[in-house]
DRENTORKOL-3810 file (N, C-alpha, C; in nm, 4 decimals):
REM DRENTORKOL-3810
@n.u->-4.8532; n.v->29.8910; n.w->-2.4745; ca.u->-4.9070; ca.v->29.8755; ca.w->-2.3414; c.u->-5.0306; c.v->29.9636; c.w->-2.3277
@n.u->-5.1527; n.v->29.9088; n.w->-2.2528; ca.u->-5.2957; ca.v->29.9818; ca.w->-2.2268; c.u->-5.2646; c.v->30.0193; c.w->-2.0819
@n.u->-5.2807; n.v->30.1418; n.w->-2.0534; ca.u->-5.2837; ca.v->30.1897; ca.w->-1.9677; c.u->-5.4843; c.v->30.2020; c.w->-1.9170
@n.u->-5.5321; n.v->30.1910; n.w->-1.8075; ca.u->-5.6935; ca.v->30.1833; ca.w->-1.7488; c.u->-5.6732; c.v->30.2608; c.w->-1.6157
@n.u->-5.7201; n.v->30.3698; n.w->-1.6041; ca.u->-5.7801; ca.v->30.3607; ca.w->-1.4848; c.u->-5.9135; c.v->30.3220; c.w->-1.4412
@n.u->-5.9830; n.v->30.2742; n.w->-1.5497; ca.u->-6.1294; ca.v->30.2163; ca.w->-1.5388; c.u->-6.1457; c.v->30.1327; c.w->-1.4005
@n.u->-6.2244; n.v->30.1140; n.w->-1.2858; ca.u->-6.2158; ca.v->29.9948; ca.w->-1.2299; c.u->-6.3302; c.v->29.8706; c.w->-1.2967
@n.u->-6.4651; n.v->29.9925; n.w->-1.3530; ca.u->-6.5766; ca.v->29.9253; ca.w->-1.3800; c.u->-6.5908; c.v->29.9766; c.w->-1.5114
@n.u->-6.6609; n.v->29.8590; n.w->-1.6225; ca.u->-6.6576; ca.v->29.9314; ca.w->-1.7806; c.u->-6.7873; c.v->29.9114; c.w->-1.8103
@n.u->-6.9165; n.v->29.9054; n.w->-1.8027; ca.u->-7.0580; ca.v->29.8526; ca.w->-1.8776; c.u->-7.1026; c.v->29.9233; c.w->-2.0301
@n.u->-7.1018; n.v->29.7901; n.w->-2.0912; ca.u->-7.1253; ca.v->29.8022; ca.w->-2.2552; c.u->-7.2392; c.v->29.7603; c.w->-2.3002
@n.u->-7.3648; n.v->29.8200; n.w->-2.3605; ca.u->-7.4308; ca.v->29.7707; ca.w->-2.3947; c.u->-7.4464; c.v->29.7121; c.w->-2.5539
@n.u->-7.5053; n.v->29.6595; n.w->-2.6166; ca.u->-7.5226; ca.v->29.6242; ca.w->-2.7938; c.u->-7.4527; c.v->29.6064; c.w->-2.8135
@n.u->-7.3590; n.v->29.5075; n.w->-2.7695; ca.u->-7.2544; ca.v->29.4153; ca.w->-2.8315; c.u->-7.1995; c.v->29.3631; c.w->-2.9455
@n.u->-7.4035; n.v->29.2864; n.w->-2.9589; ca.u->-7.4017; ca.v->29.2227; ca.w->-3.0703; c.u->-7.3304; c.v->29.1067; c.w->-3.0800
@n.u->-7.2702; n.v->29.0321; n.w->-2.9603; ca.u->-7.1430; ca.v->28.9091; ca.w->-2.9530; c.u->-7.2041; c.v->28.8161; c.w->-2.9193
@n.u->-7.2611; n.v->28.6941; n.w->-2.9867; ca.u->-7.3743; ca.v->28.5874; ca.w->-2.9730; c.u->-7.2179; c.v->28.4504; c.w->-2.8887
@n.u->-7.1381; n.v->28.4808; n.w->-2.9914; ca.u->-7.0827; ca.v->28.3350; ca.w->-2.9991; c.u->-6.9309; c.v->28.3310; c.w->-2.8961
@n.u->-6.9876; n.v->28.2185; n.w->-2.8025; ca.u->-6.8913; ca.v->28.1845; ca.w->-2.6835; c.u->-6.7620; c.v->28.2162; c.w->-2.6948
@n.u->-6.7013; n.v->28.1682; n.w->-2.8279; ca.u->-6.5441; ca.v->28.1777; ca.w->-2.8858; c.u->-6.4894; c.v->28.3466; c.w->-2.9407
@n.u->-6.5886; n.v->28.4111; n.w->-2.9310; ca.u->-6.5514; ca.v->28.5865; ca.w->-2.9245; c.u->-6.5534; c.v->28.5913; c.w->-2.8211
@n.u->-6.6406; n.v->28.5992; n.w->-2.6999; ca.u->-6.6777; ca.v->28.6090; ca.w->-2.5736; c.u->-6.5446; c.v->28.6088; c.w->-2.5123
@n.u->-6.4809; n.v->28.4606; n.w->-2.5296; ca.u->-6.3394; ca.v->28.4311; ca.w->-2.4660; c.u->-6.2192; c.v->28.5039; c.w->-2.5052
@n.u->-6.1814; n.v->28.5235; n.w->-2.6510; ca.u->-6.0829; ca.v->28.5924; ca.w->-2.6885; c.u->-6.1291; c.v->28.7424; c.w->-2.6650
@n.u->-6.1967; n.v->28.8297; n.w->-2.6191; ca.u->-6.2232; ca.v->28.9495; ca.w->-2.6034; c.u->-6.2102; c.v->28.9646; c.w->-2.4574
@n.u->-6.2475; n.v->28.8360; n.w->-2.3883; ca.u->-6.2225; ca.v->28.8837; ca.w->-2.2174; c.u->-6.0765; c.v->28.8374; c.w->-2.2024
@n.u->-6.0175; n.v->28.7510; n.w->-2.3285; ca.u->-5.8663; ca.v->28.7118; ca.w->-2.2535; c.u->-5.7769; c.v->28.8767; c.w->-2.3034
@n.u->-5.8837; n.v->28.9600; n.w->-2.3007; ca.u->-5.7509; ca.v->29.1055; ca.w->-2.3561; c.u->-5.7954; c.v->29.1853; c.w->-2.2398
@n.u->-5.8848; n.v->29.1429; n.w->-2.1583; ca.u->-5.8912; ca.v->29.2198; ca.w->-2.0137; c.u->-5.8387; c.v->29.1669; c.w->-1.8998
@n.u->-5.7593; n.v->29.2582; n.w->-1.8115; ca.u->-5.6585; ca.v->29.1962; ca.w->-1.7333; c.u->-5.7876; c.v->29.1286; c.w->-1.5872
@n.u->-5.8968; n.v->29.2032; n.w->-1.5803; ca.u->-5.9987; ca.v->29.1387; ca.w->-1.4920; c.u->-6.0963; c.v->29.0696; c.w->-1.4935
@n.u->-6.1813; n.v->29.0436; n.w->-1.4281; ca.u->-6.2709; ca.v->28.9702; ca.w->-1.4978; c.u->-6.3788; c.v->29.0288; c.w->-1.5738
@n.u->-6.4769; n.v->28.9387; n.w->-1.6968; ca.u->-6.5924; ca.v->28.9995; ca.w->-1.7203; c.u->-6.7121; c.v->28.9556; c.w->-1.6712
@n.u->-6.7747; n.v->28.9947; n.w->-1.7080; ca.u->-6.9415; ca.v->28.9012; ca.w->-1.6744; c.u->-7.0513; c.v->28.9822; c.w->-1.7976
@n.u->-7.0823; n.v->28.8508; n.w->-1.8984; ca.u->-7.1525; ca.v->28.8812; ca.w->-2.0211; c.u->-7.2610; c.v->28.8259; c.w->-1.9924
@n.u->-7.3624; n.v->28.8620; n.w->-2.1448; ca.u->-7.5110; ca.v->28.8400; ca.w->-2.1292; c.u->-7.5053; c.v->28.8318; c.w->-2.2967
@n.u->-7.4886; n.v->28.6966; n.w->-2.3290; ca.u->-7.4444; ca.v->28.7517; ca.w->-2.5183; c.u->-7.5636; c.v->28.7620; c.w->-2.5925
@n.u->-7.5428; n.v->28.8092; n.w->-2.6739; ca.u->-7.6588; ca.v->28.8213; ca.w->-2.7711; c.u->-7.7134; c.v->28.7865; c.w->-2.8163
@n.u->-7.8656; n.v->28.7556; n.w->-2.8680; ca.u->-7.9411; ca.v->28.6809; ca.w->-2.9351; c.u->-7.9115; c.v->28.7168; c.w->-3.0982
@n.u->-7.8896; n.v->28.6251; n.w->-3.1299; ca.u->-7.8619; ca.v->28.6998; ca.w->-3.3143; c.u->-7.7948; c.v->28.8246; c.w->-3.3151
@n.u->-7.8646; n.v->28.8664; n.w->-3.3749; ca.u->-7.8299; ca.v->29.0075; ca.w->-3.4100; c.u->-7.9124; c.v->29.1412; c.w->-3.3094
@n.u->-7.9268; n.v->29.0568; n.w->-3.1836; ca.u->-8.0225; ca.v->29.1870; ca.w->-3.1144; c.u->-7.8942; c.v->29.1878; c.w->-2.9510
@n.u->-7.9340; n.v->29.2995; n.w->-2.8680; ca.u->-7.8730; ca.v->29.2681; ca.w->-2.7636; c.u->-7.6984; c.v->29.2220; c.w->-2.7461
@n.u->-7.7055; n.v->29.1895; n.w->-2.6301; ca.u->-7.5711; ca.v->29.1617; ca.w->-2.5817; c.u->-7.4747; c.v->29.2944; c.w->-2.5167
@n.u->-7.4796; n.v->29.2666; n.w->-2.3719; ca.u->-7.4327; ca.v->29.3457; ca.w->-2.2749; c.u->-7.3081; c.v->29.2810; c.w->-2.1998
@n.u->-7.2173; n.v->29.3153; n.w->-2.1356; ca.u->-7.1269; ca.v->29.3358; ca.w->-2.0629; c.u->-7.0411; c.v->29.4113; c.w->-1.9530
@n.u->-7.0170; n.v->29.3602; n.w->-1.8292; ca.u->-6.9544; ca.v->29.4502; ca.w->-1.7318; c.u->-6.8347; c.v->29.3788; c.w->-1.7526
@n.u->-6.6887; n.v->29.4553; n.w->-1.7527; ca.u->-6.5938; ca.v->29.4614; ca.w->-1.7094; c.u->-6.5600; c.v->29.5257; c.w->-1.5906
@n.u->-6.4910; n.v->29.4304; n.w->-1.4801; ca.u->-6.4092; ca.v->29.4378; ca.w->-1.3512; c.u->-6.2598; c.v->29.4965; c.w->-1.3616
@n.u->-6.2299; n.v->29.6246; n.w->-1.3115; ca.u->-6.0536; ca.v->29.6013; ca.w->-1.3489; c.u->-6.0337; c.v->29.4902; c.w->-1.2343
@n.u->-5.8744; n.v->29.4368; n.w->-1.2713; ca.u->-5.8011; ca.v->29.3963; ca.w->-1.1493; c.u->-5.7424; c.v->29.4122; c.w->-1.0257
@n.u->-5.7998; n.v->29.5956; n.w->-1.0194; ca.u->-5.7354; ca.v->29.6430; ca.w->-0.8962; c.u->-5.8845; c.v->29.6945; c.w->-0.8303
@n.u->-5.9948; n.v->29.6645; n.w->-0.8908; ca.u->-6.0671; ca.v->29.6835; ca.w->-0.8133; c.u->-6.0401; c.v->29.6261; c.w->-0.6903
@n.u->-6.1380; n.v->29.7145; n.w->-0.5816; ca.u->-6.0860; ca.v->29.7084; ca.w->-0.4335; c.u->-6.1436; c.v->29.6558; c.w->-0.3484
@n.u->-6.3318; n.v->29.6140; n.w->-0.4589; ca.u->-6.4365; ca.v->29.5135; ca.w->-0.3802; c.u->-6.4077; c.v->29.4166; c.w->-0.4317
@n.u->-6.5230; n.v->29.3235; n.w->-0.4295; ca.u->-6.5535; ca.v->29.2161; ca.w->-0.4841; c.u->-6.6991; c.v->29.1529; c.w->-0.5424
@n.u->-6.6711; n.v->29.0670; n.w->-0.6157; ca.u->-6.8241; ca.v->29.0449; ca.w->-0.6800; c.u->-6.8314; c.v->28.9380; c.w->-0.5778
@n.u->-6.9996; n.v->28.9370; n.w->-0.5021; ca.u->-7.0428; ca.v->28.8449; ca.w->-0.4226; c.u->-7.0997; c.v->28.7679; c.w->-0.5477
@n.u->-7.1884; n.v->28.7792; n.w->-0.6240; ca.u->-7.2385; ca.v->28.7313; ca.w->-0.7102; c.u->-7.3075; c.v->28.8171; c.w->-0.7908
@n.u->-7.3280; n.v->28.7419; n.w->-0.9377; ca.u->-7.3923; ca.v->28.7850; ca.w->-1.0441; c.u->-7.5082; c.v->28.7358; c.w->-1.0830
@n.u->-7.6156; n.v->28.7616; n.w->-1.2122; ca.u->-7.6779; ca.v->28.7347; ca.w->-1.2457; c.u->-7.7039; c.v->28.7845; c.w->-1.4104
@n.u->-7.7978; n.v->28.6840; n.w->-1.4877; ca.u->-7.7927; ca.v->28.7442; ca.w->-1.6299; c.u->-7.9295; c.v->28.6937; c.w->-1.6468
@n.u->-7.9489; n.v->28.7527; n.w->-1.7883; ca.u->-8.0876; ca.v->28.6882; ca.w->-1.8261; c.u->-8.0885; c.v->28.6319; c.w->-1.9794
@n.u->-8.1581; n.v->28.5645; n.w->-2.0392; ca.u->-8.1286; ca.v->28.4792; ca.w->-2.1321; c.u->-8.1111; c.v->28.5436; c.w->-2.2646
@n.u->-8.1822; n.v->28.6497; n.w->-2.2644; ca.u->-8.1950; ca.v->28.7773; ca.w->-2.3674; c.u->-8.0984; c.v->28.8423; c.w->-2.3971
@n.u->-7.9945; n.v->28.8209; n.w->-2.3542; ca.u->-7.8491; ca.v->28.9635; ca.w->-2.4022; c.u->-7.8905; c.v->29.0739; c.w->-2.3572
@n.u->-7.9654; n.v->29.0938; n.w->-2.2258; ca.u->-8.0006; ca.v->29.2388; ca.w->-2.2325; c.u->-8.0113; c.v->29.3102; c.w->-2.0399
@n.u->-7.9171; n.v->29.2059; n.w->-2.0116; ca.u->-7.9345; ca.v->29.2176; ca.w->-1.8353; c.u->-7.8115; c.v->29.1733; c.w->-1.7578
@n.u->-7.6999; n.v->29.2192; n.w->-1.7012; ca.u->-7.6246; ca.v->29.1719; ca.w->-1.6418; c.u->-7.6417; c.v->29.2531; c.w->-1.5005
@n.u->-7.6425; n.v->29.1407; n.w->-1.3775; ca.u->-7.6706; ca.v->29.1914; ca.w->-1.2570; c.u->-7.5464; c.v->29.1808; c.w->-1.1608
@n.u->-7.4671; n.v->29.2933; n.w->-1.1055; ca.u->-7.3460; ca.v->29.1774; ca.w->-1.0225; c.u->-7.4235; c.v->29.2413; c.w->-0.8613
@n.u->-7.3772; n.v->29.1631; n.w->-0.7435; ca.u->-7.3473; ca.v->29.2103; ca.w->-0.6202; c.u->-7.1760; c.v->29.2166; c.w->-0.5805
@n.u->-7.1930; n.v->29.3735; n.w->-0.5400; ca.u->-7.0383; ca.v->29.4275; ca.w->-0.5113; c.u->-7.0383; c.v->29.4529; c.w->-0.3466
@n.u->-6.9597; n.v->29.3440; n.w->-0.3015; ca.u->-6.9261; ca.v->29.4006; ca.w->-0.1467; c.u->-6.8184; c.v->29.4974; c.w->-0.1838
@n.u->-6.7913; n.v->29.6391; n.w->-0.1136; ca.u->-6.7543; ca.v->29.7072; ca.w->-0.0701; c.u->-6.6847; c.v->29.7842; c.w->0.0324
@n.u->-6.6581; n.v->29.6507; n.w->0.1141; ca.u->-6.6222; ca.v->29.7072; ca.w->0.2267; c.u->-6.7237; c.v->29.6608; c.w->0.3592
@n.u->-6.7775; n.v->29.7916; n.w->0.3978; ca.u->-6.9352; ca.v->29.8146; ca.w->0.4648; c.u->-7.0593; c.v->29.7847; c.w->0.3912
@n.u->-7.0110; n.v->29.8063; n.w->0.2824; ca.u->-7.1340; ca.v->29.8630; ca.w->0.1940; c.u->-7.1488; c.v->29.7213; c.w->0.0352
@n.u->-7.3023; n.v->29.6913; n.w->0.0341; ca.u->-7.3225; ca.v->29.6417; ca.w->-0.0904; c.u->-7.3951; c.v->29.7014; c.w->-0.1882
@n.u->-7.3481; n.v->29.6671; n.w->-0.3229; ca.u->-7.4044; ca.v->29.7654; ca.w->-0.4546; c.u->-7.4207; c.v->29.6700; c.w->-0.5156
@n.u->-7.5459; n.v->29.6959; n.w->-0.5954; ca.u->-7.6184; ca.v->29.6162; ca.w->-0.7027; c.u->-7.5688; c.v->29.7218; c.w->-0.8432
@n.u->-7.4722; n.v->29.7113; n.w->-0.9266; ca.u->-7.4612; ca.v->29.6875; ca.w->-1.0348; c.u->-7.5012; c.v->29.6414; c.w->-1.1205
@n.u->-7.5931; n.v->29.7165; n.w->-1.2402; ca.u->-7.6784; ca.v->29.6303; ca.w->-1.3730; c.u->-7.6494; c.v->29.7137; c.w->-1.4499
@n.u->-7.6739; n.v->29.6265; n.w->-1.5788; ca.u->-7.6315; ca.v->29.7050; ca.w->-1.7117; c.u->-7.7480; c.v->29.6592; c.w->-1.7564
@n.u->-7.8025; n.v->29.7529; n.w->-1.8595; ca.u->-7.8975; ca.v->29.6791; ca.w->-1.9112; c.u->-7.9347; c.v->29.7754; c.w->-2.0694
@n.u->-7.9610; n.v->29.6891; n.w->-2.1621; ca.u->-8.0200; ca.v->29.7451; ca.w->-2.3147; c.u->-8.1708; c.v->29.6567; c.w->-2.2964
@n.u->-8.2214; n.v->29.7917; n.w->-2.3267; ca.u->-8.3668; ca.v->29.7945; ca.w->-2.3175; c.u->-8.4401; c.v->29.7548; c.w->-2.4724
@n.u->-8.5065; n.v->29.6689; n.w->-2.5387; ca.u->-8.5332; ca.v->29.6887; ca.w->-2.6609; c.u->-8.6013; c.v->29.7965; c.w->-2.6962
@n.u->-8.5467; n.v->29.7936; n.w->-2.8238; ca.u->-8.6563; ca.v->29.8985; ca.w->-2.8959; c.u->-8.7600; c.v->29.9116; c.w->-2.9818
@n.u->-8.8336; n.v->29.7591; n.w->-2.9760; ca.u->-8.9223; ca.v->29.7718; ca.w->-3.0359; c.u->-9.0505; c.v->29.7747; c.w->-2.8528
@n.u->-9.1490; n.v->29.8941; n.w->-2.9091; ca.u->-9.2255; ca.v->29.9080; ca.w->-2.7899; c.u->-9.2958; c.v->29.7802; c.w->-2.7288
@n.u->-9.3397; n.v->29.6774; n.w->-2.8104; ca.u->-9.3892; ca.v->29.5661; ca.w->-2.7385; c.u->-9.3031; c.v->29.4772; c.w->-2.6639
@n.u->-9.2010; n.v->29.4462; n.w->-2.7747; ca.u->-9.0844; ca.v->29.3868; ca.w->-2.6609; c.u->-9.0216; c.v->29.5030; c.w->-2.5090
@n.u->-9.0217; n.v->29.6182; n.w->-2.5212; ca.u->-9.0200; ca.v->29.6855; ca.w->-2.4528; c.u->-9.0889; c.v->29.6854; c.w->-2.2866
@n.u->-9.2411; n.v->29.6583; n.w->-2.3339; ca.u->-9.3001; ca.v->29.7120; ca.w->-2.2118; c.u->-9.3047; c.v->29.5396; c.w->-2.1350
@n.u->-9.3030; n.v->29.4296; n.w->-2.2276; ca.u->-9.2538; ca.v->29.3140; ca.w->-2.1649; c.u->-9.1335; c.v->29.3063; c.w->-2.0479
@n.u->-9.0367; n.v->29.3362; n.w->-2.1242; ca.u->-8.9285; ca.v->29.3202; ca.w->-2.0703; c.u->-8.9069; c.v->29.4489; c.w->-1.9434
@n.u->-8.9657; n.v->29.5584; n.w->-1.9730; ca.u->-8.9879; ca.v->29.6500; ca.w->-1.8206; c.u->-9.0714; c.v->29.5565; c.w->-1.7358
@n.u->-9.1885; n.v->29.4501; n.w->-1.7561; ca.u->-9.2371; ca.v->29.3979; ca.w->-1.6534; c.u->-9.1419; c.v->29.3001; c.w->-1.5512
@n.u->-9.0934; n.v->29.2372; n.w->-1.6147; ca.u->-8.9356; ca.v->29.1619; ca.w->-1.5999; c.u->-8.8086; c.v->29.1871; c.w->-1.5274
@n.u->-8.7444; n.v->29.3135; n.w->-1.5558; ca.u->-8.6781; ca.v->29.3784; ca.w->-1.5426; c.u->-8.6527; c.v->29.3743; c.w->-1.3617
@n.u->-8.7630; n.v->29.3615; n.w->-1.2887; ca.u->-8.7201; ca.v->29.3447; ca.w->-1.1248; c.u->-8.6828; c.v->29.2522; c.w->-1.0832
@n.u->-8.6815; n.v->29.1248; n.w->-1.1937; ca.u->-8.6346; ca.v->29.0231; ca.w->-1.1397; c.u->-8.4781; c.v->28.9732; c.w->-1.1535
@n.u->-8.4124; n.v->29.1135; n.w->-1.1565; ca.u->-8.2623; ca.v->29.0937; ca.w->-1.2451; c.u->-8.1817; c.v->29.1597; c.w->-1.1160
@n.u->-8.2819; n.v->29.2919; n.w->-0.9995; ca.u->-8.2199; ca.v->29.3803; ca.w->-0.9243; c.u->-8.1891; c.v->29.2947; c.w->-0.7659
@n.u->-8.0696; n.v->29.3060; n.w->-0.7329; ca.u->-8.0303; ca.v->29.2352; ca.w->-0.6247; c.u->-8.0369; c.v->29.3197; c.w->-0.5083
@n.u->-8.1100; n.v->29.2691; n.w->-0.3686; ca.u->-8.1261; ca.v->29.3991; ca.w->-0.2775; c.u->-7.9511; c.v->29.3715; c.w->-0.2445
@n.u->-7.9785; n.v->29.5427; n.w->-0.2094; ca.u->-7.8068; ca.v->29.5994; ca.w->-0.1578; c.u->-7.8613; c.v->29.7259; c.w->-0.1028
@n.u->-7.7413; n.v->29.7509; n.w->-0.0088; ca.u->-7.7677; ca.v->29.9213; ca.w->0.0089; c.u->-7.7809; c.v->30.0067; c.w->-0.0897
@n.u->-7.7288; n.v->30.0218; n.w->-0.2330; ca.u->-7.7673; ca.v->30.0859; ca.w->-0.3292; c.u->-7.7274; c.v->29.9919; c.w->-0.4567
@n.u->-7.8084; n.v->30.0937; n.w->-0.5490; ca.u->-7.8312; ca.v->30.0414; ca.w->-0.6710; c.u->-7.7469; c.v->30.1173; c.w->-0.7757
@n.u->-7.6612; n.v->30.0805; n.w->-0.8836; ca.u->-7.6214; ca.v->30.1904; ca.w->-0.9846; c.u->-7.6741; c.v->30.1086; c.w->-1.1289
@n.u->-7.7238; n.v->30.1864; n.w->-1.2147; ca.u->-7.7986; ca.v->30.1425; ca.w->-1.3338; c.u->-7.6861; c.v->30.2272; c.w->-1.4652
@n.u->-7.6182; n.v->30.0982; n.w->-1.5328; ca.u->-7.5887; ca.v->30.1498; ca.w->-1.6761; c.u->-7.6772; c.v->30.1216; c.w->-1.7435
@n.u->-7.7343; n.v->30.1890; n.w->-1.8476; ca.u->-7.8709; ca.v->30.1522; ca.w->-1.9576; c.u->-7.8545; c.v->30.2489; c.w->-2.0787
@n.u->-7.8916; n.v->30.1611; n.w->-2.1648; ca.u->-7.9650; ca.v->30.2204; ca.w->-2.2703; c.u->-8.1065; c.v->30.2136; c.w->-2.2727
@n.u->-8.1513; n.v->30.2848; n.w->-2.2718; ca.u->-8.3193; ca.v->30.2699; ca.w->-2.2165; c.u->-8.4284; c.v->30.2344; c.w->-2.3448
@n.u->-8.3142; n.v->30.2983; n.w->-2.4676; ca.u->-8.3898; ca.v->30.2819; ca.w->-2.6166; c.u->-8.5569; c.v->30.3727; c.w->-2.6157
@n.u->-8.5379; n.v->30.5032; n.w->-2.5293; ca.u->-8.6893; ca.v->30.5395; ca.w->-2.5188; c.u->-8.6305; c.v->30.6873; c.w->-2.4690
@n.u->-8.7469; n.v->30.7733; n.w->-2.4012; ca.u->-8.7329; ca.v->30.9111; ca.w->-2.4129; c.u->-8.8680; c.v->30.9158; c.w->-2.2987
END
């Protein structure tokens, strides 16, 4: 037996391209997920939901790249924009994908950012 007190899990570099991992890896989480799979061998991000979370996802968003998962979390009173995001690391794909990057953020009263930023 897995014991979680996790409610929220964000993973970046996956590396999980193909639909049929996707499924057998979220059927071992008791909540839901919301993926962004990977291109080849680059990318691929993920948020896990526990089941006792206490909001709810209004909605999500992803981007085609493996490298952006957006949810909206009602809260109660309150909405949160949740993103995960792996940043590439090669600098040209980089400063692309920072131009990009606003079109993934959902307005809410606040914002929380998981990232690998791949930079300094």
């Amino acid at each position: 037996m897995h014991t979680n007190s996790a409610e929220v899990c964000l993973v970046q570099k996956t590396l999980i391209s193909h639909i049929s991992s996707i499924r057998a890896l979220s059927a071992q989480w008791p909540g839901p997920s919301y993926w962004s799979p990977a291109l080849g061998r680059q990318g691929g991000v993920f948020i896990l939901i526990s089941e006792h979370f206490d909001g709810k996802v209004v909605s999500w968003n992803k981007d085609m790249g493996g490298r952006v998962v957006s949810l909206l979390l009602d809260l109660g009173n309150t909405r949160v924009n949740l993103t995960n995001i792996y940043v590439p690391a090669n600098l040209t794909e980089r400063k692309v994908f920072f131009e990009k990057l606003h079109e993934f953020f959902i307005p809410a009263d606040g914002v929380i950012i998981g990232c690998d930023f791949n930079c300094y």
